[in-house]
N, C-alpha and C positions, 0 to 999 in steps of 0.2 A: 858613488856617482862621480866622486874627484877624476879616481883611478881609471873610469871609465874611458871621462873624457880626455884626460891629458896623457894616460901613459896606455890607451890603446888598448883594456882589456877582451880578451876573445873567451872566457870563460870565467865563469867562478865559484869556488868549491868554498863548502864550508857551514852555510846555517845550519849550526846546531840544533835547534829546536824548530818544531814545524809553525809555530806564531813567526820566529824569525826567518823561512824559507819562505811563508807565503807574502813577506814586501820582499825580497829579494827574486821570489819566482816574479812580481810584479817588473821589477826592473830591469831583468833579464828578458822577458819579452819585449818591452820596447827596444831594449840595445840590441836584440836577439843575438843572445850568448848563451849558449849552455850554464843552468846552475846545477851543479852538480852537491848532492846531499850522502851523505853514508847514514846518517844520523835520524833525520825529520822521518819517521817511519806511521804519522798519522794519515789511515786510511780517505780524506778527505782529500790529501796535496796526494793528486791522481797524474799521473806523465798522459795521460790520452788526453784531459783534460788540460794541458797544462804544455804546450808542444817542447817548452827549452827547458823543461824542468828533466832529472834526471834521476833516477835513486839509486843509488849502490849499496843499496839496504833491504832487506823483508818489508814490504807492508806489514802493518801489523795485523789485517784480519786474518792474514794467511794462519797464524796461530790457533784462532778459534777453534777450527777444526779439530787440533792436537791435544787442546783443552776438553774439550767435548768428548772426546775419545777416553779420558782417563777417568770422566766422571763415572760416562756408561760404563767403564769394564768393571769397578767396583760397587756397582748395583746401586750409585746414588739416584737419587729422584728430584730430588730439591736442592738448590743452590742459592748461595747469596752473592750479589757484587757490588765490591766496595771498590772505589777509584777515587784518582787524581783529578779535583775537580776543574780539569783547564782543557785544552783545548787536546793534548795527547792524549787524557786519561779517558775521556765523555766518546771520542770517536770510535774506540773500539767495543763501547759495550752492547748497540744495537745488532751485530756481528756477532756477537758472542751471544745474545738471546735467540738470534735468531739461531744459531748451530744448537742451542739446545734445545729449542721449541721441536726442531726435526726430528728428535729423538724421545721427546715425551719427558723430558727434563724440565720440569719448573724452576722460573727463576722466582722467590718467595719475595725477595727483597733486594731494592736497589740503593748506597750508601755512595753518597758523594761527598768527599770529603778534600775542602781545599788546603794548600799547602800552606795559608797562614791564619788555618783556625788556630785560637788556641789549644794551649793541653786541655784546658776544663769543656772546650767544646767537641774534643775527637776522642774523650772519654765518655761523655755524655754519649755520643753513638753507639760506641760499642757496648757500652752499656744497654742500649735498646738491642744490635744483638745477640749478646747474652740472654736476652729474655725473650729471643724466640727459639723453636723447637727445630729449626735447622739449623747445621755444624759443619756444612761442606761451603766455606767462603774463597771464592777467586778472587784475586786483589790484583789492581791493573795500577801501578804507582812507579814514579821515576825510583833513582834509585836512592836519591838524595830525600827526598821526603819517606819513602818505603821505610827506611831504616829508624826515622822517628816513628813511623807509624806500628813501626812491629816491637819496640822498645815500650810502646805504651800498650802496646793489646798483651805484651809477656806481666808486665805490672800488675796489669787487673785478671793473670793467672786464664788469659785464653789461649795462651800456648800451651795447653795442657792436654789430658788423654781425654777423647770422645770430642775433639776438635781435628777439622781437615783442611790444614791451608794449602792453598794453591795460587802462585804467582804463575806472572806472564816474564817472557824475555825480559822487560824492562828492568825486573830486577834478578832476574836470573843471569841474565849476559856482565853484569858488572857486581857478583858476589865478591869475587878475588880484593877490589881495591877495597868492601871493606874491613873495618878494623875487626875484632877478635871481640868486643863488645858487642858491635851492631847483629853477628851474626849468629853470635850467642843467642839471642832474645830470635831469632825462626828456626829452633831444633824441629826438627821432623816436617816442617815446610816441605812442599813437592812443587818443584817449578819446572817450567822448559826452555827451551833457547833454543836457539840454530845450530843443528849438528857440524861441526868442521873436522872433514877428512886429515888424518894424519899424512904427511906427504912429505919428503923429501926434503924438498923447497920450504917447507915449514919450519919442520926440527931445526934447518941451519942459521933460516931467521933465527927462532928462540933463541940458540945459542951463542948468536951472533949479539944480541939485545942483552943478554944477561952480563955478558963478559962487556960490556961497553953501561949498562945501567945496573947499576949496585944496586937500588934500593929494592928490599926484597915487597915492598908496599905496589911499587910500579909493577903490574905487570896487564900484558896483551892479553885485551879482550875482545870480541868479536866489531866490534865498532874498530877496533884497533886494526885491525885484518883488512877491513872494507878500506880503511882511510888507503892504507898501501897499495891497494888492489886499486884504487880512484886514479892514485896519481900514474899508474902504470898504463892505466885504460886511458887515460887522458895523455900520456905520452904519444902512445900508442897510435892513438886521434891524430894527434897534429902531425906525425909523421907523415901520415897520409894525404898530407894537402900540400900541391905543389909550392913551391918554395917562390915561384912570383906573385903571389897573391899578397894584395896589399891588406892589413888588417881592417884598417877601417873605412868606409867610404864618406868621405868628409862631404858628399852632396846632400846627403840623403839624412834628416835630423828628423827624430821624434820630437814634436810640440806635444806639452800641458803645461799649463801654466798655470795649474793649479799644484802639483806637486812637485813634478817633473821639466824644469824648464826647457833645456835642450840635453838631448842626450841623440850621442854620434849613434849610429846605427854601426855594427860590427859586418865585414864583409865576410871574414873567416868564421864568425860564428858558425853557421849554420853549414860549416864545411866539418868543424869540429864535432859537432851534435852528433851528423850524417857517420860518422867514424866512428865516435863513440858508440852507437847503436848496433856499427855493425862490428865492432871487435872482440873476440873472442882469444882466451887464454888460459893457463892453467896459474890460477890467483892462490897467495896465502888461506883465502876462504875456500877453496876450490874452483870449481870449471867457471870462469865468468861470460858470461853471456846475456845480454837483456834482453828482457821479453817486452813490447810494449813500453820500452823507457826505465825498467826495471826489473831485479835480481828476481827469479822463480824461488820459490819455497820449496824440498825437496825434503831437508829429512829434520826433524827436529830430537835432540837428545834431552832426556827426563831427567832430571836430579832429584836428589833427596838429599837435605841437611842434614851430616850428622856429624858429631863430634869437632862442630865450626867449622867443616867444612862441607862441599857438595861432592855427591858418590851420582855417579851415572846409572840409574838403573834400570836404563831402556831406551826403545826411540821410537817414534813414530815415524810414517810416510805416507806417503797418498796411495801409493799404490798397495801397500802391506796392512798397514792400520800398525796397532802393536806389533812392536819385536822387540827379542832379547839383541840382537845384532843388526847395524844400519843393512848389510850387503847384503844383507839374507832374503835369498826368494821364495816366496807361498805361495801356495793356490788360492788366491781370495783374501780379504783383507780379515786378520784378527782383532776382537774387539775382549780378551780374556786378559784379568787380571793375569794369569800364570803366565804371559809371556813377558812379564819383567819381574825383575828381582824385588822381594822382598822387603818392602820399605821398613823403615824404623818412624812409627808415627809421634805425634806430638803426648809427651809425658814418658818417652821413653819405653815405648811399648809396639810390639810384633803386631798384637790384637789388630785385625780393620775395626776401624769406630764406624756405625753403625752410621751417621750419618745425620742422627736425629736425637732429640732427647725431650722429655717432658717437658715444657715452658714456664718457667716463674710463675707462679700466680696463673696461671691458665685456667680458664675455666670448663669445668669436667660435664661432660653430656646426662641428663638425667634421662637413664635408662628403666622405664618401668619392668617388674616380673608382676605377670597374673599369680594368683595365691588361691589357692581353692583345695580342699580335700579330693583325695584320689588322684589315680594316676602321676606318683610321684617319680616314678622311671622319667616320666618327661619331662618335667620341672620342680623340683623340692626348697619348699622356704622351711630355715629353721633359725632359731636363733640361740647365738652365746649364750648358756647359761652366765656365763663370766664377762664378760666384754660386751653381753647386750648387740653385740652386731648380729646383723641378718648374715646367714649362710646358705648362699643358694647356691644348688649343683642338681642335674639332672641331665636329659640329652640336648634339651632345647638351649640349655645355658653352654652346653660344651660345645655344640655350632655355631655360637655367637663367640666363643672368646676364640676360636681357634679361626676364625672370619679374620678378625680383628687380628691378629698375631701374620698373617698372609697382607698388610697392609704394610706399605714403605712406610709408614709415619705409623708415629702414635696417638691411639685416640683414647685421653683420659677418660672413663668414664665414671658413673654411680648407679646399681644397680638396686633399684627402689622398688616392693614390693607393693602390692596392689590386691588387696583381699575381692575375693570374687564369690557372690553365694547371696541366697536370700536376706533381703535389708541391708546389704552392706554394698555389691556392684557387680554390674556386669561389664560383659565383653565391650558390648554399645560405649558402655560409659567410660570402659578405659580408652579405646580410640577416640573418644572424644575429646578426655586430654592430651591427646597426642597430637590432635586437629588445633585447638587453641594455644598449644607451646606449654604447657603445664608440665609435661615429660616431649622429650624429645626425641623418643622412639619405645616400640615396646619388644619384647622378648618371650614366647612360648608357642604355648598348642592354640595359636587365635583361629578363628575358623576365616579364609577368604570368600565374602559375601560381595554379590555386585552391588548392594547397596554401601558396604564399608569401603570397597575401592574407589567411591567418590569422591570419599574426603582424606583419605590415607592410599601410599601407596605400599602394596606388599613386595617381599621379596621371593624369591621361585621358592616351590614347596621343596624342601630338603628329606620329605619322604614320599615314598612312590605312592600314584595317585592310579588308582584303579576301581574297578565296578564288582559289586557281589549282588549276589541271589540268596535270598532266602526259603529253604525247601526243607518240604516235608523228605524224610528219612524213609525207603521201603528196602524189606532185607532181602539180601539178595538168594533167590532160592535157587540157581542154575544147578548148585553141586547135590540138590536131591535126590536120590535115587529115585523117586516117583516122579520125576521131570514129567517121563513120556506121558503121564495120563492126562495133561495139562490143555493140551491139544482137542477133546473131548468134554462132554461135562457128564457128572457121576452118571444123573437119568438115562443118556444115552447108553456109557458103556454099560448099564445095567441090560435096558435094549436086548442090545446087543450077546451079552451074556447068555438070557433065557433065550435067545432063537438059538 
């Protein structure tokens, strides 16, 4: 506010965080001065809504999409999301359910987890889950909390095989600064970020940076890209406003006097903005151009953790879906794992994990089988001599497991016999348990009756359903030589004979 009023500011760049852009988008529309952010990338701090605000950064739902894209091409079904519980990490998740609601993706479970739980309380979570039967987790975390976060999930042995983590930018754009610990603890993680074109103008930066910054810890990251790219786009701006324009109009004060007491009003602001919006160049990120107050989303690159570091092994676009190469044109967008390389999953293994797994203590479905003599092709109960356990196999049980095998998840179940025959039970009486919750489905040759469809429902007949006749048997005489007398009867050809 100092800065504002005594030394005449016409713009201001810089809140890191979107809690801190939104009282600065505040005081840059009274001053009206462009605030300019590379950083706040919370999809809530909107430039339509927002006229001085500015982003030289991806919104973040622009991701969702590219996320959603990696689940469906490896045939997950269910997802869990765990986040940063503040105002960055909660914004992107309705975005991210909804991209997978479109596509028939469950999200099973939502984890919110703030940056000053303790350890015993972001243990306790994940400890909950471990105990469910989904294993495909997205994590939406700064990079500064991520790294605790992923240090205690390798602890309790979840970075392990038949687990799928997947990060957003947040911690994929700033792997490099960290240490050789933090990112030990997410081998076989798969994250995304913003793809950046190799260019020219890039390579001589980097090598201009390295030879002037020794530490090999510092190094350019996409945020880093954007910052350079701001202040060039912001030069760029003011160039464009003629040189007698006075900055500020000293007539003309915003009153509140509940926050804000006076604050000058900028005259070059909104000459600045006007410039900014409409400047276009080729940036260390690539082609800069705002759309709506900010940067478009074009291509994003896939990584995968391995050997502490990240390996690229794809990219998505709006217009292609997967590819193995950002330039590369298709007919139509790909949504197949084989257009990227081969990841190294978590526990050091090629295998895809499945996605799913049986649940802790889960409770298994008590599936009745009718039990009756005869017709054992269709359902056979036997039991262990040795182990006492029921052995059932027939065709009606091999329809049922291979049902269940054609299911994204697993459904634990118990396959419980049910004697069927005089004095002991009938059909009626097992649907009846099935009616009260006693068994929680049943398995065989049940006949479909419209009096049993009232209180159960069946599933389509798995064998062809057709009509017969029952007939008497006459032999067929066509091939006898005495056919032709057939036509006559004996008395007559007799008749006939004697005249």
């Amino acid at each position: 506010l100092e800065l504002i009023d005594k030394e005449e500011v016409d713009a201001i760049i810089g809140p890191q965080t979107s809690k801190q852009a939104r009282f600065v988008i505040d005081v840059g529309k009274k001053a009206q001065v462009p605030v300019i952010s590379y950083s706040a990338t919370s999809p809530s701090l909107s430039p339509t809504q927002n006229h001085f605000f500015v982003r030289i950064a991806l919104d973040d739902s622009t991701q969702a999409k590219a996320i959603t894209a990696i689940v469906q091409a490896y045939g997950w079904h269910e997802v869990i999301l765990i986040y940063e519980d503040t105002e960055y990490g909660s914004d992107l998740i309705p975005y991210l359910a909804h991209e997978f609601q479109q596509v028939d993706i469950r999200v099973s479970s939502r984890f919110s987890i703030s940056p000053n739980d303790s350890k015993f309380r972001i243990l306790k979570k994940l400890n909950k889950v471990m105990a469910m039967q989904t294993r495909v987790i997205v994590v939406h975390m700064s990079s500064s909390f991520g790294s605790k976060f992923f240090f205690l999930a390798k602890d309790v042995a979840m970075i392990s095989e038949g687990y799928v983590w997947i990060i957003t930018d947040g911690l994929s754009s700033l792997l490099d600064p960290m240490g050789v610990k933090d990112i030990g603890s997410m081998q076989g993680v798969l994250g995304i970020r913003p793809y950046i074109p190799q260019s020219k103008g890039l390579k001589n930066f980097k090598r201009k940076w390295k030879s002037r910054i020794h530490s090999s810890s510092t190094k350019l990251n996409i945020f880093g890209y954007w910052a350079y790219d701001t202040i060039w786009a912001l030069a760029k701006a003011v160039e464009m406003i003629p040189q007698e324009s006075s900055s500020v109009n000293g007539e003309n004060h915003h009153r509140n006097t509940s926050q804000f007491p006076v604050i000058k009003v900028s005259k070059r602001g909104k000459m600045i903005l006007n410039g900014l919006l409409k400047t276009k160049f080729k940036g260390l990120s690539g082609d800069f151009s705002l759309v709506g107050g900010q940067l478009q989303a074009s291509t994003f690159e896939i990584i995968n953790v391995i050997d502490n570091e990240e390996k690229v092994i794809g990219y998505w676009t709006l217009e292609n879906g997967l590819t193995r190469k950002p330039d590369k044109a298709k007919n139509g967008k790909s949504m197949s794992k084989y257009e990227l390389k081969p990841p190294i999953w978590p526990g050091n293994t090629k295998d895809i994990p499945r996605g799913w797994t049986t649940p802790i203590g889960g409770k298994k479905l008590k599936i009745a089988v009718p039990h009756k003599p005869g017709f054992e092709a269709y359902l056979k109960v036997a039991r262990d001599p040795y182990t006492k356990e029921f052995i059932i196999t027939g065709f009606s049980h091999d329809v049922f497991e291979e049902a269940l095998a054609l299911l994204p998840f697993p459904v634990p179940h118990k396959l419980i016999p049910f004697s069927i025959g005089p004095n002991v039970g009938t059909y009626d009486e097992l649907l009846s348990y099935v009616k009260n919750q006693t068994y929680d489905a049943a398995v065989g040759d049940i006949t479909i009756l419209a009096n049993r469809s009232q209180y159960v429902d069946f599933t389509l007949p798995y064998l062809q359903s057709d009509v017969s006749m029952v007939v008497k048997i006459k032999d067929d005489e066509s091939n006898n030589m005495w056919i032709f007398l057939k036509p006559l009867s004996w008395d007559l050809w007799l008749t006939t004979g004697v005249a």
